[in-house]
C-alpha positions in Angstrom: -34.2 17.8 1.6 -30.8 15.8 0.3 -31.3 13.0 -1.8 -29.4 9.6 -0.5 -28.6 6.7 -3.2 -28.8 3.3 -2.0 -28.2 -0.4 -2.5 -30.2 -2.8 -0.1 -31.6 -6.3 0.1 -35.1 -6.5 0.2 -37.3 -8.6 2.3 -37.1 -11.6 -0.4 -33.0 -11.2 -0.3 -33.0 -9.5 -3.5 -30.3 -6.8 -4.1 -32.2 -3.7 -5.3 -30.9 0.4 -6.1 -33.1 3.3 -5.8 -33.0 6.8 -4.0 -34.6 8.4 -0.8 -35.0 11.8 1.0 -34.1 12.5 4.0 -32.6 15.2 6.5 -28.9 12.7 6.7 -27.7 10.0 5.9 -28.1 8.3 9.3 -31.8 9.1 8.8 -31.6 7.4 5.4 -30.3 4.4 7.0 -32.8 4.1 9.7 -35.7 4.7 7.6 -34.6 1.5 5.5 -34.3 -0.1 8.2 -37.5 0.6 9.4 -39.2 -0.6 5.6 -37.4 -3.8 6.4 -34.4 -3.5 3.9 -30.6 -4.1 4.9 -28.6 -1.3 3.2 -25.5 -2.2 1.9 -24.1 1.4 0.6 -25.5 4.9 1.1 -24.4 8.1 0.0 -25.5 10.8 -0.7 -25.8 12.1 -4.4 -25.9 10.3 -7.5 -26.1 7.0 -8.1 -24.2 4.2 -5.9 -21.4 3.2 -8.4 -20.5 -0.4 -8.4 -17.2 -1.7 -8.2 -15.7 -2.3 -11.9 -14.0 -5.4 -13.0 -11.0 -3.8 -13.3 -11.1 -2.5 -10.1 -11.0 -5.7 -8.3 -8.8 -8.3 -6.7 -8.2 -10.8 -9.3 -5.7 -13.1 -6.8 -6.0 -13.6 -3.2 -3.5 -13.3 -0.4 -4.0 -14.8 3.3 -3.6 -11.6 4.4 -6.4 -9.1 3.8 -5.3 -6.1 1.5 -5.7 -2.4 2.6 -8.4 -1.7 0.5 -10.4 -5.2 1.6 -9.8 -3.9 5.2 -11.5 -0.8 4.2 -14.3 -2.4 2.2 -16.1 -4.2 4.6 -14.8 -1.9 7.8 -16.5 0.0 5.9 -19.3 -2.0 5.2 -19.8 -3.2 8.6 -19.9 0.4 9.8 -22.9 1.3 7.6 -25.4 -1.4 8.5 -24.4 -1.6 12.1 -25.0 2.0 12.2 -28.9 1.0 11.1 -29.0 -1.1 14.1 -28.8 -4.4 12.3 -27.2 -7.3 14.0 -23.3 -8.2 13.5 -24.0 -11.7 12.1 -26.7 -10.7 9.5 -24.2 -8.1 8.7 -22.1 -10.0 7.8 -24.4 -12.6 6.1 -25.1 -9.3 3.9 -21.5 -8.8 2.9 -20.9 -12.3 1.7 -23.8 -12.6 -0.2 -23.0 -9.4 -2.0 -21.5 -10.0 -5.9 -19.3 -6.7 -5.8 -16.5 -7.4 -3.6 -13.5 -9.6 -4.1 -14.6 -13.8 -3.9 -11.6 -14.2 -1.6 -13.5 -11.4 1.3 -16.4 -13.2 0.5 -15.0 -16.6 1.7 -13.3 -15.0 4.6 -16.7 -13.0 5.7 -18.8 -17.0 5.7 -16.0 -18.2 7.5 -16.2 -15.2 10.2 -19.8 -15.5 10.2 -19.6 -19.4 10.8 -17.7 -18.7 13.8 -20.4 -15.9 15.1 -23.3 -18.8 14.7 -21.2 -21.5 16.4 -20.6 -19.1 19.3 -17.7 -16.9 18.8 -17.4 -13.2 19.6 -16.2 -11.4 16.6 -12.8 -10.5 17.7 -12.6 -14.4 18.3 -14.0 -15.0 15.0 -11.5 -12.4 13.1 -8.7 -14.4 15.0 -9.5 -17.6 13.8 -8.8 -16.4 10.4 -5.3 -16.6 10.7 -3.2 -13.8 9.7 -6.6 -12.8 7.3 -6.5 -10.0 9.7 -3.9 -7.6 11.2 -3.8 -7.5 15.3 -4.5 -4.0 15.1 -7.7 -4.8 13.6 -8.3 -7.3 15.7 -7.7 -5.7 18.9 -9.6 -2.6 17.6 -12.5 -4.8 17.7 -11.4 -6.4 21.4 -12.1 -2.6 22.4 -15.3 -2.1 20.5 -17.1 -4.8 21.9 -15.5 -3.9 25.5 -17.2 -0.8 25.0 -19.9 -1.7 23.2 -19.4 0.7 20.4 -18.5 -1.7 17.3 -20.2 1.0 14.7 -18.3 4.4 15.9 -14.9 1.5 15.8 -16.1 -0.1 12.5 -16.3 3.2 11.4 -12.9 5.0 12.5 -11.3 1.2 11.1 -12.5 2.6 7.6 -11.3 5.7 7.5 -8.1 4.9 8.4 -7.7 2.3 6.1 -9.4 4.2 3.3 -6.7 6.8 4.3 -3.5 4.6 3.9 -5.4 2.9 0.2 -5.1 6.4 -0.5 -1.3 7.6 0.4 -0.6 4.2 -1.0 -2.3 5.2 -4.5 -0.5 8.6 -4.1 3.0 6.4 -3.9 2.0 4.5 -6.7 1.1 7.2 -9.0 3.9 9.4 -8.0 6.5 6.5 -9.3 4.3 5.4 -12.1 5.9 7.8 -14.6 9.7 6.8 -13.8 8.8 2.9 -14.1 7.7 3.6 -17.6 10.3 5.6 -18.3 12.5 2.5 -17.3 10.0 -0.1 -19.5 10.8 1.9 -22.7 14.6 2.0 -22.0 14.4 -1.8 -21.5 12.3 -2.5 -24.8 14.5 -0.2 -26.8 17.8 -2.0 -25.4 15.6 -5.5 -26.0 15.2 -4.2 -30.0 18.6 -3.6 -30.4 20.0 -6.5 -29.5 17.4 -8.9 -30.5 16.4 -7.0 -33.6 19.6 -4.4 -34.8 22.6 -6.2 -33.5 22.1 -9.4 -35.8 21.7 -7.7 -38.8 24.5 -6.0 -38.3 26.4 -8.4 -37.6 25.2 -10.6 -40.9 26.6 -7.4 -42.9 29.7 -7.8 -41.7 30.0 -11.3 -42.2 28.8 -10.6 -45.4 31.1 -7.9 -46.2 34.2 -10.0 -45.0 34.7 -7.6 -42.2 36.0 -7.9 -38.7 33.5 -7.1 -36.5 34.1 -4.0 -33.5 35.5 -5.2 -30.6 32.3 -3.6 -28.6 29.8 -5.1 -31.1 31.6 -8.4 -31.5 31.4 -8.5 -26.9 27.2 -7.6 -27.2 26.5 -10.4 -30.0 28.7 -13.0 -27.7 26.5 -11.8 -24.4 23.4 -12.1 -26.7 24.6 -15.2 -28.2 25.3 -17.3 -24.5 22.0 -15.8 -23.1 19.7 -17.2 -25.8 22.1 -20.7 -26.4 22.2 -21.3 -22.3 18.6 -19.4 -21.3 17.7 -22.2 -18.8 21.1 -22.1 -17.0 20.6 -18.0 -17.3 17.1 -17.9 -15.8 18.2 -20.9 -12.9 21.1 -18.4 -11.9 19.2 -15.2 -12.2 16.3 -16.4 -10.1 18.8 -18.0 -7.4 20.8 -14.8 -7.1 17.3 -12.8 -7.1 16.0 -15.1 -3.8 19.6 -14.9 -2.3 20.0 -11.2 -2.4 16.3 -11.1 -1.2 16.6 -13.4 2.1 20.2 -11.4 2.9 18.6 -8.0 2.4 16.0 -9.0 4.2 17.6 -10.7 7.0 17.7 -8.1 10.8 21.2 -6.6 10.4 21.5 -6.3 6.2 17.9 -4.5 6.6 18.7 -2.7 9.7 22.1 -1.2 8.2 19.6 -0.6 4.9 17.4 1.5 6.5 20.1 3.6 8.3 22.3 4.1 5.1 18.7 5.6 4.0 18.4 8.1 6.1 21.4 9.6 5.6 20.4 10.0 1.9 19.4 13.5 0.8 16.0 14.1 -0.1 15.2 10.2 0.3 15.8 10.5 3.9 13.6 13.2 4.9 10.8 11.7 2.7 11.2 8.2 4.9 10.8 9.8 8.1 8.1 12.1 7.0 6.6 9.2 5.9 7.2 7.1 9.0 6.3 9.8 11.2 2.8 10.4 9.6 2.0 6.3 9.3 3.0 6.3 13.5 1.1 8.9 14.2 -2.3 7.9 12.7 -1.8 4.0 13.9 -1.5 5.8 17.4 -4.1 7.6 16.9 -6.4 5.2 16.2 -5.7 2.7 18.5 -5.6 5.4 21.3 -9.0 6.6 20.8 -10.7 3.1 20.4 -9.5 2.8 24.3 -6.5 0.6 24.0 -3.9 1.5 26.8 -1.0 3.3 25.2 1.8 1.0 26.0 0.0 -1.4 24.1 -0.7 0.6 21.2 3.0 1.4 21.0 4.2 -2.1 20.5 1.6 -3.0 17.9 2.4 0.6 16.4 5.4 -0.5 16.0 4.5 -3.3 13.9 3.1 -1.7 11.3 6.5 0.8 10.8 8.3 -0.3 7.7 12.2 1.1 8.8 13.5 -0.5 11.7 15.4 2.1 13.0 11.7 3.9 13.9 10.3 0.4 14.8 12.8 0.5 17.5 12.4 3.7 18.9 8.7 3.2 18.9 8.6 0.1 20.8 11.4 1.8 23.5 9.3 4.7 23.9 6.5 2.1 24.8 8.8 0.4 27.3 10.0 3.8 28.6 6.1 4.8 29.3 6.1 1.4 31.8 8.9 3.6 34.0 6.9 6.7 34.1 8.3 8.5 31.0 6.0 10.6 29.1 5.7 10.0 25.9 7.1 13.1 24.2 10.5 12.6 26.2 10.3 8.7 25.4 10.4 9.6 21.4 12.5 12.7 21.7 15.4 10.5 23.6 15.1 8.1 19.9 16.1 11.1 17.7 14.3 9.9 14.7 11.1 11.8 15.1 10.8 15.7 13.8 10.8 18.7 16.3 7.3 19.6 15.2 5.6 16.2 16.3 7.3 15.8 19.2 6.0 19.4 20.0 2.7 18.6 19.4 2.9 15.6 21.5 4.2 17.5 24.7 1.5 19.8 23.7 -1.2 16.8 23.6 -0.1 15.8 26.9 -0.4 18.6 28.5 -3.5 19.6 27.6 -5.2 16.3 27.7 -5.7 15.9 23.7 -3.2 13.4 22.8 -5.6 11.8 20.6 -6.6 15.1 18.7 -3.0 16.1 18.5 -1.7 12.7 16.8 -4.0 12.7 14.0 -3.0 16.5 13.2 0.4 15.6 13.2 -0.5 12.7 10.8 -2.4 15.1 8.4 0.8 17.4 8.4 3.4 15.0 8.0 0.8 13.4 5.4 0.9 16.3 3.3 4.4 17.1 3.7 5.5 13.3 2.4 3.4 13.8 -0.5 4.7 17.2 -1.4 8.7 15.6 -0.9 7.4 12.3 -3.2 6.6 14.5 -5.8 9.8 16.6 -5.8 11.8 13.6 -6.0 9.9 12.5 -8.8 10.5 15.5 -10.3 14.2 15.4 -10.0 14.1 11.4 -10.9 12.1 12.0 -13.8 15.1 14.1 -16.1 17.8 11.6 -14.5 16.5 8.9 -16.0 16.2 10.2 -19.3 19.5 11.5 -19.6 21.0 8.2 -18.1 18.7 6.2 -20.9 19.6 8.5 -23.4 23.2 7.8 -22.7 22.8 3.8 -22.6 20.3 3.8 -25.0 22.0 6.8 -27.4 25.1 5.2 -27.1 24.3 1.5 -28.4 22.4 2.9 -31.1 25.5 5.3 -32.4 27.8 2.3 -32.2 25.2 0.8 -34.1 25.0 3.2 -36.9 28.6 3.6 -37.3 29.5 -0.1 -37.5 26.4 0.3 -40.3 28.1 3.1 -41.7 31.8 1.6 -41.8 30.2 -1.6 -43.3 28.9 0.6 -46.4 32.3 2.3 -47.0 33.8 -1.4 -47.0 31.0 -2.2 -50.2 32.0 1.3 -51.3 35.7 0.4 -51.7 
């Protein structure tokens, strides 16, 4: 018989770890239950691992992150599973020490709500924009239907699942953005470090300085005498170039110049493509009506040009327009999901055939991330080789002409 490892508050509201048999981990859950403990975390296994310091959320947002969406989805989902009620569950996830102070504070706030009378969606809507609508209207269907564990549950995995592409992103680019740290540090020793010194043998040498060492040491000179007027410009150009590229028609002409970029392109809509499917997916099969679950599909799609499309194809299904014919008219999904959508249709598995196409296009995205890592990886160091190179050779030969000058 599988061994399960638990956390749980006991009867005294003590936190306690330990380890139990039994035939699954539902079973597990139900017999601490039944010895009058609230688990917190099963699994089976080894030990439960705790959360690490470095592992959590040292600032907090308004909005919840992916990963606290997942936590206590995810936490929810376990104890309501055990058939404890949703306002002791949630009196159990605030008292716990592991997760982020900020969930903490938003969980007593939810659970002051549930006490004063509130149903939970109503509750999670009160926290202002603590929680995305598709949470919240996920929810809105659960307690319709009165299945708020098998929702709680399908809320986790889907978040755990985009925590996850969204650590594959992140590693994936983690290599080019040190390459890029070390360029910057070895242009930052140059100038700070290698350029005055040369420039103090010159001046000692009686020598005119290079004209392209005499322009860097009057850049580096007006930076460091003006730094305050440098840093006021710098951060006024940064917010103005942020609220114009993001602003409807800058962003909307971004996005389509994207897609027309090799390699880049395809990666966005694979990426797109996968993200729309598995929103749908969800929200379909927690029972809310598909027009509906376009538009707030739609909300979650970074590039506009697929935000669009989405919400028309949810428009188009109000006319009587199926749903593979509303996204094919958009041209911006691949021929292989909207295949498998006509094929979902017609055989009744919409559903079933939306979260395969998210798996595929999943994989795929990750597969083109890492080619075009590949290829960005040897660009950069040739193009920092060449800026960085460069500077230094200038460097040594204005070191090396100052020596023939002593020599002479």
């Amino acid at each position: 018989m599988p061994k399960f490892a638990y956390r749980a508050y006991d009867q005294a509201g003590v936190l306690k770890s330990g380890e139990i048999e039994c035939e699954s981990r539902d079973a597990a859950l139900h017999a601490l239950a039944r010895r009058g403990e609230l688990p917190v975390e099963v699994s089976e296994g080894g030990l439960v691992k705790r959360e690490r310091w470095w592992q959590r959320e040292l600032v907090g947002t308004g909005r919840l992150s992916t990963s606290g969406l997942a936590i206590i989805s995810r936490e929810l989902a376990t104890m309501l599973k055990a058939d404890i009620p949703i306002d002791e569950a949630i009196r159990v996830i605030s008292l716990q020490p592991s997760i982020p102070s900020h969930l903490r504070g938003i969980t007593r706030a939810i659970l002051n709500d549930i006490v004063a009378g509130y149903a939970l969606s109503e509750a999670l809507l009160r926290q202002g924009n603590a929680f995305p609508a598709l949470f919240t209207k996920i929810v809105e269907a659960g307690e319709v239907s009165g299945t708020l564990a098998e929702v709680f549950d399908d809320l986790a995995g889907f978040y755990e699942r985009s925590a996850e592409m969204r650590a594959k992103v992140a590693s994936a680019l983690l290599y080019p953005i040190v390459l890029l740290i070390a360029a910057l540090s070895a242009l930052a020793v140059i100038l700070v470090v290698l350029l005055p010194t040369v420039v103090h043998l010159f001046e000692e040498a009686g020598a005119e300085l290079p004209a392209a060492l005499a322009a860097l040491f009057a850049i580096q000179e007006g930076i460091l005498r003006h730094w305050v007027a440098v840093c006021a410009i710098g951060g006024g150009v940064a917010i103005a170039a942020t609220v114009i590229i993001g602003s409807d028609p800058i962003r909307a002409s971004t996005d389509s110049l994207l897609k027309r970029v090799p390699l880049i392109g395809s990666a966005i809509q694979k990426s797109q493509t996968a993200r729309f499917a598995r929103t749908l997916a969800t929200l379909s099969r927690n029972g809310v009506p598909l027009p509906n679950a376009l538009q707030m599909t739609s909300a979650v799609l970074g590039n506009r040009a697929f935000r669009l499309a989405v919400r028309q194809a949810g428009d188009d299904l109000l006319t009587g327009s199926s749903l593979s014919a509303a996204l094919a008219r958009s041209q911006q999904f691949p021929d292989l999901c909207l295949r498998l959508v006509a094929a979902g249709e017609q055989t009744g598995q919409l559903e079933l055939m939306l979260a395969r196409i998210a798996d595929i296009f999943e994989k795929n995205f990750h597969t083109q991330l890492q080619r075009l890592t590949t290829l960005l990886a040897p660009l950069l160091t040739i193009m920092i080789g060449v800026v960085v190179g460069g500077m230094m050779v200038m460097v040594i030969s204005a070191i090396l002409s100052v020596n023939e000058l002593a020599v002479q």
